[in-house]
N, C-alpha and C positions, 0 to 999 in steps of 0.2 A: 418263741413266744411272740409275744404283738410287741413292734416296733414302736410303739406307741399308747395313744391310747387303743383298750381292748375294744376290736371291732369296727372301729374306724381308721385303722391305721396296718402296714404290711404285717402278716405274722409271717414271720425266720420260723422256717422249720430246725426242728429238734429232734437229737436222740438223746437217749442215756445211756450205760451200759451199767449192769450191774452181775458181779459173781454169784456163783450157786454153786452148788455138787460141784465135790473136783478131787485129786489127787495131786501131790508134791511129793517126790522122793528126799527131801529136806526139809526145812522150817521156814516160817516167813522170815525169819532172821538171814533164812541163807538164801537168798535170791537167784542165787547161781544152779540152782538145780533144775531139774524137769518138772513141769508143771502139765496137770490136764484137766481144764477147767470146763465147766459148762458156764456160759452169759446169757442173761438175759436181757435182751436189746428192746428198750420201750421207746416208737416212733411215735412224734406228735405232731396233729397237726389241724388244723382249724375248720374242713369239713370233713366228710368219710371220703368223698374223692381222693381229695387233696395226701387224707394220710396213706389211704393204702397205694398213692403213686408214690409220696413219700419213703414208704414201706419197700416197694419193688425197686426203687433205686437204690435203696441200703443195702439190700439183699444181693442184687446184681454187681455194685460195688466192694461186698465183700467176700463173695464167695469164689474162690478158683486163683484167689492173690495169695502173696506171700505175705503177710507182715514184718519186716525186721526194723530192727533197732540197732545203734551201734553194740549193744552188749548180747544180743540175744536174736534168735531167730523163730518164726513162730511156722507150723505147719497149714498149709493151705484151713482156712475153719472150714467147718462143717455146717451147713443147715441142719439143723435136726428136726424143730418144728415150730409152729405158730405155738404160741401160748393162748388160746380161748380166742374168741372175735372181738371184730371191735367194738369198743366199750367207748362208751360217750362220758363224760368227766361235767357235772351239772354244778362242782363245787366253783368253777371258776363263771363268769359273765365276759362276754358269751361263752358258750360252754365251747370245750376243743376236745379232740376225739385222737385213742392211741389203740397201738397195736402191739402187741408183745412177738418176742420173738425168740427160741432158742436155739444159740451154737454150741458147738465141739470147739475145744478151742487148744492146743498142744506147741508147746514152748521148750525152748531148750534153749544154754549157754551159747553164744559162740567161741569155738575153740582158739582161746590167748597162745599166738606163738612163745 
């Protein structure tokens, strides 16, 4: 969002991530199982240049990595697909413009000696 005030000042680009469709061979209670989740990643950003460079550098960034964590280990994600085009946001002044995006996204434990 704007560093400042809105439109006179840097906008910090942004993501979010939010869950969708998915499977777990356990309950949220048990954290330690397999998980295969779909995200949807919403990039923003202050013109439509801006977000869909924004956009291609998330995507470049995330695809073809490992994600791990000390407890868990995640499988390279998956691009699956854009979510609709970009959409312009007129509730904010100035307005700022996002991009949706879905992954595949597959988790497992790491194996406790």
């Amino acid at each position: 969002g704007w560093s400042g005030t809105p439109g006179q000042s840097t906008f910090v680009r942004y993501g979010s991530i939010h869950p969708l469709s998915g499977r777990t061979d356990g309950s949220t209670c048990t954290p330690d199982r397999d998980v295969s989740k779909r995200i949807q990643v919403t990039i923003v950003g202050p013109t439509p240049h801006a977000t869909l460079a924004y956009s291609q550098q998330f995507i470049d960034a995330l695809c073809g990595k490992r994600i791990t964590t000390p407890t868990r280990v995640t499988l390279q994600p998956i691009y699956l697909d854009q979510d609709g085009e970009l959409d312009r946001d007129d509730t904010v002044k100035p307005s700022v413009f996002m991009v949706r995006h879905i992954f595949g996204v597959d988790t497992t434990p790491i194996s406790q000696p």
